[in-house]
DSSP file (Angstrom, degrees, kcal/mol; ACC not computed):
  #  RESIDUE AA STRUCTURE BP1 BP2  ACC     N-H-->O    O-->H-N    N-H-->O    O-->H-N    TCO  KAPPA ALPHA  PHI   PSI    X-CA   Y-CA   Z-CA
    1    1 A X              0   0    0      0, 0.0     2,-0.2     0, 0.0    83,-0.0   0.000 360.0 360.0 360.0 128.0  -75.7   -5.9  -50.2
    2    2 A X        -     0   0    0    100,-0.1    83,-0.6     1,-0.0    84,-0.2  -0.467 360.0-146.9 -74.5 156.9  -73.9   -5.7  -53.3
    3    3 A X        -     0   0    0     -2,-0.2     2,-0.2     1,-0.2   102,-0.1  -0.309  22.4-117.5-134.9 163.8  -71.5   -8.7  -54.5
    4    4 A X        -     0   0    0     98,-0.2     2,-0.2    -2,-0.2    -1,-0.2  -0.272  39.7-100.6 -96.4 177.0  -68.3   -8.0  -56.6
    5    5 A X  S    S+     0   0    0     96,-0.3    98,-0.0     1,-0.3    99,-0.0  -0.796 108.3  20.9-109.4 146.9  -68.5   -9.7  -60.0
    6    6 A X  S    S-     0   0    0     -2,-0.2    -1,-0.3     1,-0.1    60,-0.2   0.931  76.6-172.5  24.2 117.0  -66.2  -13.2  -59.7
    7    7 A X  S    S+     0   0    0      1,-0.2    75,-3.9     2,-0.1     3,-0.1   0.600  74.2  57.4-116.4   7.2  -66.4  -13.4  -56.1
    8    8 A X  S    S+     0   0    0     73,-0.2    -1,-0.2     1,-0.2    -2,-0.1   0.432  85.8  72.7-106.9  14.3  -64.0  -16.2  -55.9
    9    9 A X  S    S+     0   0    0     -3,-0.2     2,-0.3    70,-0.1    -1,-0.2   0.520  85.3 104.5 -68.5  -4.4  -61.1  -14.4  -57.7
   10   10 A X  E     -A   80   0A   0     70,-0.8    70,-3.1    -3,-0.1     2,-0.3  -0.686  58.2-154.2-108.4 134.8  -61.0  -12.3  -54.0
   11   11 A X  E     -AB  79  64A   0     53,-0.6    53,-3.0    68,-0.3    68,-0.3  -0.925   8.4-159.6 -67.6 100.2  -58.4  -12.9  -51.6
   12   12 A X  E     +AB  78  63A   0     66,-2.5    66,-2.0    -2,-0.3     2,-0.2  -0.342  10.1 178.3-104.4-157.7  -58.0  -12.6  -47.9
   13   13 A X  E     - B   0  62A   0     49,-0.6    49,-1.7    64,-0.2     2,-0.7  -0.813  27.0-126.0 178.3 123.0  -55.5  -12.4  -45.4
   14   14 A X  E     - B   0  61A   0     -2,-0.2    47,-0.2    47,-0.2     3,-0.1  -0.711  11.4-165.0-101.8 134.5  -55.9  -12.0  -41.9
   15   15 A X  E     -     0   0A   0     45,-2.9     9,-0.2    -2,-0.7    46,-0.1   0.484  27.9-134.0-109.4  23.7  -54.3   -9.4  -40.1
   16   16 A X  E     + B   0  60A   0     44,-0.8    44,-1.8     4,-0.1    -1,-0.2  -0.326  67.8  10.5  82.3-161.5  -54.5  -10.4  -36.2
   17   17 A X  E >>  - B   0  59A   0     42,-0.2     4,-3.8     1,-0.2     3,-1.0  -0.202  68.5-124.4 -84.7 164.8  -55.4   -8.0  -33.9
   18   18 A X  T 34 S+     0   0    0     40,-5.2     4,-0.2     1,-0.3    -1,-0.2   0.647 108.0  48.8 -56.0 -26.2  -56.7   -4.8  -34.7
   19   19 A X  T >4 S+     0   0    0     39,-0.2     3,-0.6     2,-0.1    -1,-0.3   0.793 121.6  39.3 -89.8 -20.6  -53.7   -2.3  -32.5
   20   20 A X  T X4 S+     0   0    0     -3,-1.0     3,-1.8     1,-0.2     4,-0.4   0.961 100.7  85.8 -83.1 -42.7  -50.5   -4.6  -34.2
   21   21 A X  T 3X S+     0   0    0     -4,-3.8     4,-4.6     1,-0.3    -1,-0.2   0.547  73.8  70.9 -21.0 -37.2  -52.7   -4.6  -37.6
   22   22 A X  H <> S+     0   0    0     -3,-0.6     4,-1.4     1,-0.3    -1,-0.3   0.853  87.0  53.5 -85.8 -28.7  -51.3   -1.4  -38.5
   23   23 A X  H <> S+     0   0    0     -3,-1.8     4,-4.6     1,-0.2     5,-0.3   0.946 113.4  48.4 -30.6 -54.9  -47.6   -2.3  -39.5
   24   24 A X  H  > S+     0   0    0     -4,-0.4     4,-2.7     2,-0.2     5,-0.3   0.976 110.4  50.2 -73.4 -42.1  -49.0   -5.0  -41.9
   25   25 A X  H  X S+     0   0    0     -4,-4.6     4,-4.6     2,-0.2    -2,-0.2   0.931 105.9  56.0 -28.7 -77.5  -51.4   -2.3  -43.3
   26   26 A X  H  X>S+     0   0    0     -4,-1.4     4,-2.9     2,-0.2     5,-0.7   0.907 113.7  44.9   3.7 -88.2  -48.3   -0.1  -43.7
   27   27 A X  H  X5S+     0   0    0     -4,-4.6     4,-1.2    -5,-0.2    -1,-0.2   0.887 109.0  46.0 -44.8 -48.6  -46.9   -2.9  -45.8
   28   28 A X  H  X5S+     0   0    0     -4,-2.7     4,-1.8    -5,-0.3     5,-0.2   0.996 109.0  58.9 -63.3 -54.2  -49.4   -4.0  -48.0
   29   29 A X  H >X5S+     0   0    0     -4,-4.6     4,-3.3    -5,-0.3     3,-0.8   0.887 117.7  40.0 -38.5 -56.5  -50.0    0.2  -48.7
   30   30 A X  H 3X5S+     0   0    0     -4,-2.9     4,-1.4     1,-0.3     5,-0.3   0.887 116.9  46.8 -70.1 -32.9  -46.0   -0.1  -49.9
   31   31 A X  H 3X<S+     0   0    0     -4,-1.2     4,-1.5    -5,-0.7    -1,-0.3   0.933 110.6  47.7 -82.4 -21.8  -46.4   -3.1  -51.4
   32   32 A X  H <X S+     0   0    0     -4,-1.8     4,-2.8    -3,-0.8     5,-0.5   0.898 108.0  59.0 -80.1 -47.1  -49.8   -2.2  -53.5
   33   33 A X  H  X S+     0   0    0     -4,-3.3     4,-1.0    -5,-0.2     3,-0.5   0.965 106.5  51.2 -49.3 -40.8  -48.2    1.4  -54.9
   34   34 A X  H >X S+     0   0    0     -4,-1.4     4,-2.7    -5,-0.2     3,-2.2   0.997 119.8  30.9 -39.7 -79.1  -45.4   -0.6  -56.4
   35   35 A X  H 3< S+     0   0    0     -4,-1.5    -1,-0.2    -5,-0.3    -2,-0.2   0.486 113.6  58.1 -77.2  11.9  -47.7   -3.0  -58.2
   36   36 A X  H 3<>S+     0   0    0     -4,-2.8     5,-2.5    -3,-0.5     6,-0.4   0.534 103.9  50.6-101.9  -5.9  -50.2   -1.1  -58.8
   37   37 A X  H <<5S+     0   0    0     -3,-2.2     3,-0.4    -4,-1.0    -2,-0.2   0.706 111.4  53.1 -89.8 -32.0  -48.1    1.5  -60.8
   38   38 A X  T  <5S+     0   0    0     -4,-2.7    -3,-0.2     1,-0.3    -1,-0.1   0.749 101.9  55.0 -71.6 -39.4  -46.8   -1.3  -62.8
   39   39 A X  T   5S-     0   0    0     -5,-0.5    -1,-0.3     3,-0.0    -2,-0.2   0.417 124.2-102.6 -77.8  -0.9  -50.1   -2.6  -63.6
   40   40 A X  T   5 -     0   0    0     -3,-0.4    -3,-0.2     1,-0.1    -2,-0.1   0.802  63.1 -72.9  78.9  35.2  -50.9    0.9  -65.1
   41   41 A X      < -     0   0    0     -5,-2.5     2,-0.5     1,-0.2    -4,-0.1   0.948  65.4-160.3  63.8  88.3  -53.1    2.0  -62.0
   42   42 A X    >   -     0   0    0     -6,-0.4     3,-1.0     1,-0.1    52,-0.3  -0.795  14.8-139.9 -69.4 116.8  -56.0   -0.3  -62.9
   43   43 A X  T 3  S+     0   0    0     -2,-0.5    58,-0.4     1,-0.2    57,-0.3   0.626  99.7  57.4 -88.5  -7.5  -59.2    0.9  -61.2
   44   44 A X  T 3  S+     0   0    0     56,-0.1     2,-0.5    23,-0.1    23,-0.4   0.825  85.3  90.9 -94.9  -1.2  -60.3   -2.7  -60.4
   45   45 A X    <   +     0   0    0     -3,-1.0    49,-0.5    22,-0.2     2,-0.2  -0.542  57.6 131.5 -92.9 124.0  -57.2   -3.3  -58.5
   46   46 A X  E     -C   93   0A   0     -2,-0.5    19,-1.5    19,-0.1     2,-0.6  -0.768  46.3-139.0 165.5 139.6  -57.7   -2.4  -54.5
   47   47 A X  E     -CD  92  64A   0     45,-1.8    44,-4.6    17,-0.2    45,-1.5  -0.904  22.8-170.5-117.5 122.6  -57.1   -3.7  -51.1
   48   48 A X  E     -CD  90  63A   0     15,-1.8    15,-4.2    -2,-0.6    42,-0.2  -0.950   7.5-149.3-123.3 137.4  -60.0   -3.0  -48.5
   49   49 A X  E     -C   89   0A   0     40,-2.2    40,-1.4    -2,-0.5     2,-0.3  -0.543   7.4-165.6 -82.4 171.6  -59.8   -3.8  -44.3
   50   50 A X        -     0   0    0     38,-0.2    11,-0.8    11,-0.2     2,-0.3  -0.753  19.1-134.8-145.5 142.8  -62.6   -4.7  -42.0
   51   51 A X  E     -E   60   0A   0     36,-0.4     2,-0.5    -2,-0.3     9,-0.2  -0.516  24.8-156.0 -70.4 127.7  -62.4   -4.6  -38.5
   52   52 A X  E     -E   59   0A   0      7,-4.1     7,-2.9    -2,-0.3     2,-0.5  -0.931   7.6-137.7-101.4 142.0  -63.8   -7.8  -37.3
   53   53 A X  E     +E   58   0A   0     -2,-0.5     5,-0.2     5,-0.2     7,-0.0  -0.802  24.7 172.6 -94.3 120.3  -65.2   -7.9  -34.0
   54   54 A X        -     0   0    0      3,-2.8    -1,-0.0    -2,-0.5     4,-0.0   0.099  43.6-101.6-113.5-166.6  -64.7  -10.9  -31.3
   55   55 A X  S    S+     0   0    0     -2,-0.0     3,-0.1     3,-0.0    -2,-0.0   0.643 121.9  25.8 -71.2 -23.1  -65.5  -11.5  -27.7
   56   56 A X  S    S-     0   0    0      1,-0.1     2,-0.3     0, 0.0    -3,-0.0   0.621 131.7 -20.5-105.9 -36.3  -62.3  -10.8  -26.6
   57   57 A X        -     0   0    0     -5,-0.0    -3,-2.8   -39,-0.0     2,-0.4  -0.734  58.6-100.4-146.5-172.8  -60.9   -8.5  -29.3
   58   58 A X  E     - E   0  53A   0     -2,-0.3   -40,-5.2    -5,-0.2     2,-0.3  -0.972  27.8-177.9-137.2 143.5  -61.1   -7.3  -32.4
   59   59 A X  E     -BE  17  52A   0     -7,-2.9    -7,-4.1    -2,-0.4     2,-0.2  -0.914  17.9-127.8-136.9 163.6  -59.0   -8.3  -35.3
   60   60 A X  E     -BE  16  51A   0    -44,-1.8   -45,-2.9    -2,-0.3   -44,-0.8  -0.788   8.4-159.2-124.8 160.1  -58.8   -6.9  -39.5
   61   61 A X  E     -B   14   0A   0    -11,-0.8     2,-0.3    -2,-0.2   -47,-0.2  -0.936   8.8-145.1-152.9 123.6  -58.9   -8.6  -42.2
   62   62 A X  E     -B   13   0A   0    -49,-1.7   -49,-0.6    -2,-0.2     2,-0.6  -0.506  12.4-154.8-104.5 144.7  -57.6   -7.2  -45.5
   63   63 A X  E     -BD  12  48A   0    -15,-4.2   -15,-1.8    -2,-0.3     2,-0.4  -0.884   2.5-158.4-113.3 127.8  -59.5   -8.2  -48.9
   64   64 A X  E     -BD  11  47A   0    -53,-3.0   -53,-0.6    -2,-0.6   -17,-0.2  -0.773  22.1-121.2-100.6 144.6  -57.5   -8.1  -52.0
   65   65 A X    >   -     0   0    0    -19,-1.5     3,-4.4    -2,-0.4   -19,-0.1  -0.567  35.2-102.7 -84.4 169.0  -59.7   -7.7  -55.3
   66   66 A X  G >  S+     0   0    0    -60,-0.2     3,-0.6     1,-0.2   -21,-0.1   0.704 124.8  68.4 -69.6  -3.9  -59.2  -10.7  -57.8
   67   67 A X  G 3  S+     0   0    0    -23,-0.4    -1,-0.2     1,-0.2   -22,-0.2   0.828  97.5  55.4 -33.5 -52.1  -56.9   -7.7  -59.7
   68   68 A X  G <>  +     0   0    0     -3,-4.4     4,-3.8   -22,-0.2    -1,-0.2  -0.325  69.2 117.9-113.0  40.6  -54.6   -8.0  -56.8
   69   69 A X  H <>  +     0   0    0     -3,-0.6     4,-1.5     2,-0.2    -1,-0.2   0.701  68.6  57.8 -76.2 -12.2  -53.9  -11.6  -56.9
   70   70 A X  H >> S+     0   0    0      2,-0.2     4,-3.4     3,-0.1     3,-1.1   0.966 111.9  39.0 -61.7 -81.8  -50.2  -11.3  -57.5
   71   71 A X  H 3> S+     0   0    0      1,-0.2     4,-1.9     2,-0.2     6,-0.3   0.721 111.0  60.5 -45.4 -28.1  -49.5   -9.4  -54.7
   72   72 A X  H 3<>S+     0   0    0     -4,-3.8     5,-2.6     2,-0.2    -1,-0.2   0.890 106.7  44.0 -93.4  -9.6  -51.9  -11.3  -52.5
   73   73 A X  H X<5S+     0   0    0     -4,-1.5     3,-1.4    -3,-1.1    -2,-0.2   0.823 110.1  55.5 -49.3 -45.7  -50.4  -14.5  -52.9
   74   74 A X  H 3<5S+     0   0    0     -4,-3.4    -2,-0.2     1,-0.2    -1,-0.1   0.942 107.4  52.6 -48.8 -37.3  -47.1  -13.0  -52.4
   75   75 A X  T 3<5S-     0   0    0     -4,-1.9    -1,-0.2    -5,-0.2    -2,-0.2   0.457 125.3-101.4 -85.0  -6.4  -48.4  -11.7  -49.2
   76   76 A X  T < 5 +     0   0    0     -3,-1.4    -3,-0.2     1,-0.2    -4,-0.1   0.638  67.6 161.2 100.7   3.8  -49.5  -15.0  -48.1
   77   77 A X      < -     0   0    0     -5,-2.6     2,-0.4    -6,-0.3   -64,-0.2  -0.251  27.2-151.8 -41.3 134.6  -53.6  -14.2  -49.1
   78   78 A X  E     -A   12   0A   0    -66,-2.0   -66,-2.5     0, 0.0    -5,-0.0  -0.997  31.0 -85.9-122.1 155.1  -55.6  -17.3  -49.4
   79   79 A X  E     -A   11   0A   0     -2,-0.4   -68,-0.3   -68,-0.3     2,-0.2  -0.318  50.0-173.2 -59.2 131.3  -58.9  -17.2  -52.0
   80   80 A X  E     -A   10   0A   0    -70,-3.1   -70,-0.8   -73,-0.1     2,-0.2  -0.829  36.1-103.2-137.1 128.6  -62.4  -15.9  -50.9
   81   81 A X        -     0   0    0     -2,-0.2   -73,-0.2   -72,-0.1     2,-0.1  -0.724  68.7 -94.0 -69.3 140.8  -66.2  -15.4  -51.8
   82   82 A X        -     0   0    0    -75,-3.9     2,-0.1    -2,-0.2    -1,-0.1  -0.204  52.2-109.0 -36.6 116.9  -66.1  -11.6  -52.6
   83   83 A X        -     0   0    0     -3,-0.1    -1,-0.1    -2,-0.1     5,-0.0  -0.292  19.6-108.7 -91.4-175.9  -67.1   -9.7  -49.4
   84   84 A X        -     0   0    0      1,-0.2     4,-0.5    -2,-0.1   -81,-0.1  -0.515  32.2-129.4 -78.6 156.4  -70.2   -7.8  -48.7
   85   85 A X  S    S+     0   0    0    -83,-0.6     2,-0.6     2,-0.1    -1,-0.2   0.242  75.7 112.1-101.7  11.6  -69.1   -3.8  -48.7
   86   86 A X  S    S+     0   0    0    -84,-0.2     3,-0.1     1,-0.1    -2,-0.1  -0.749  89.6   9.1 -72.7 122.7  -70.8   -3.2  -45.5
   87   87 A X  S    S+     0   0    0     -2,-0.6   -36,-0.4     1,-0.2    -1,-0.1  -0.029  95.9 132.9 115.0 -52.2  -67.9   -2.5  -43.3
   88   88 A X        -     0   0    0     -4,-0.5     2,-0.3   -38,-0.1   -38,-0.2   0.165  33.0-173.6 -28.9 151.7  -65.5   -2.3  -45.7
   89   89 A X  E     -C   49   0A   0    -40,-1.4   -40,-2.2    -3,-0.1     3,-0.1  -0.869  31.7-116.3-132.1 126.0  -62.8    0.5  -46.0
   90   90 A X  E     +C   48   0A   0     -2,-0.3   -42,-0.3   -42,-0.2     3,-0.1  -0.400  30.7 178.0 -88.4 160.6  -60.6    0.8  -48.6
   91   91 A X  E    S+     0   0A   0    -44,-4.6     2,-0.4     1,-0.3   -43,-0.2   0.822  76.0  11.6-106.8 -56.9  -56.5    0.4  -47.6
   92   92 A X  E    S+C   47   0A   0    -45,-1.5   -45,-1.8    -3,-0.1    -1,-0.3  -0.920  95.1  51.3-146.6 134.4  -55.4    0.7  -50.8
   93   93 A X  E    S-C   46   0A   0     -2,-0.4     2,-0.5   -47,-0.2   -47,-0.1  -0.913  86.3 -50.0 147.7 175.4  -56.6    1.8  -54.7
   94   94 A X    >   -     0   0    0    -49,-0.5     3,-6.9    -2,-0.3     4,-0.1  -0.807  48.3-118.1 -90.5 133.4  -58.3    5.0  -56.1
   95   95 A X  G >  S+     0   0    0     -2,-0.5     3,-1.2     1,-0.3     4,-0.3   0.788 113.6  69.9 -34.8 -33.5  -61.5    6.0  -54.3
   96   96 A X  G >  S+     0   0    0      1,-0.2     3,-0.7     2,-0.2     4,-0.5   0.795  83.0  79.5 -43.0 -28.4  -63.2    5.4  -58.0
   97   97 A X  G <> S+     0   0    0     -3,-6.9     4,-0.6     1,-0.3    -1,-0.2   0.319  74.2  66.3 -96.4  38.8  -62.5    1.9  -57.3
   98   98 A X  H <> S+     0   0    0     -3,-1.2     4,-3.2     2,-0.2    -1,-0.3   0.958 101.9  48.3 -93.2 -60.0  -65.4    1.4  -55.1
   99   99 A X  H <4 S+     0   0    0     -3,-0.7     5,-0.2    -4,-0.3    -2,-0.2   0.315 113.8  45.9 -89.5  -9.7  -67.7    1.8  -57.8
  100  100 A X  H >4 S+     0   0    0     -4,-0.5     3,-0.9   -57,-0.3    -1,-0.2   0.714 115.9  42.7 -70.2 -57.5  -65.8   -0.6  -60.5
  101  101 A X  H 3< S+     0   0    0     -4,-0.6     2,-0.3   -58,-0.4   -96,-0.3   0.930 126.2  30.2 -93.7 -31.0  -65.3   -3.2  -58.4
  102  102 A X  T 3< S+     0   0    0     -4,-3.2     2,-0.4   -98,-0.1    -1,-0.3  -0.438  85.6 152.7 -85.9  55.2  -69.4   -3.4  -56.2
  103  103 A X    <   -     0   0    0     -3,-0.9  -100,-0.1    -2,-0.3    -3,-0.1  -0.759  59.5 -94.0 -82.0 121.9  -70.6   -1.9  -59.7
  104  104 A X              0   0    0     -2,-0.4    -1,-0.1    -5,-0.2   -99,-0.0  -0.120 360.0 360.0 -14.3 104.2  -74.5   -3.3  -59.8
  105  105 A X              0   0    0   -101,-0.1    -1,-0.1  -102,-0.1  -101,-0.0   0.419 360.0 360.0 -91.6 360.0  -74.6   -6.5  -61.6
């Protein structure tokens, strides 16, 4: 499994269960075009879900790269080891920024 590079600049933020998730998805998407446009569309800069899976339910949990640290503090993110990119999907960024931000160390 590949690692990000600083892997404790990354941010999560849990988003409860997996059918409400999508409103806060929704938000964060609005809230990342803003600041990501502002930042000059940065290709490490990107917000990825994964579904986690429970006994009872299933719930997501959005990972901000350490890029998107503004916005995930505003958003109530708290600081993370980097997660593994099994699973992952990205919410928000350019598909390029898969390969910047798990780039082979």
């Amino acid at each position: 499994m590949s690692r990000a590079s600083n892997s404790h600049a990354w941010s999560s933020l849990s988003l409860g269960d997996a059918i409400l998730a999508f409103a806060m998805c929704e938000q964060i998407k609005d809230e990342f075009r803003g600041a990501h446009a502002e930042a000059g569309l940065p290709l490490d800069m990107a917000v990825f879900t994964r579904l986690e899976t429970g006994n009872v339910h299933c719930s997501v949990t959005a990972y901000f790269t350490p890029g998107c640290s503004e916005l995930a503090a505003r958003l109530g993110a708290v600081p993370c080891p980097a997660p593994a990119r099994i699973g992952l999907e990205l919410l928000a960024g350019v598909p390029m920024c898969w390969n910047v931000v798990f780039a082979p160390r």
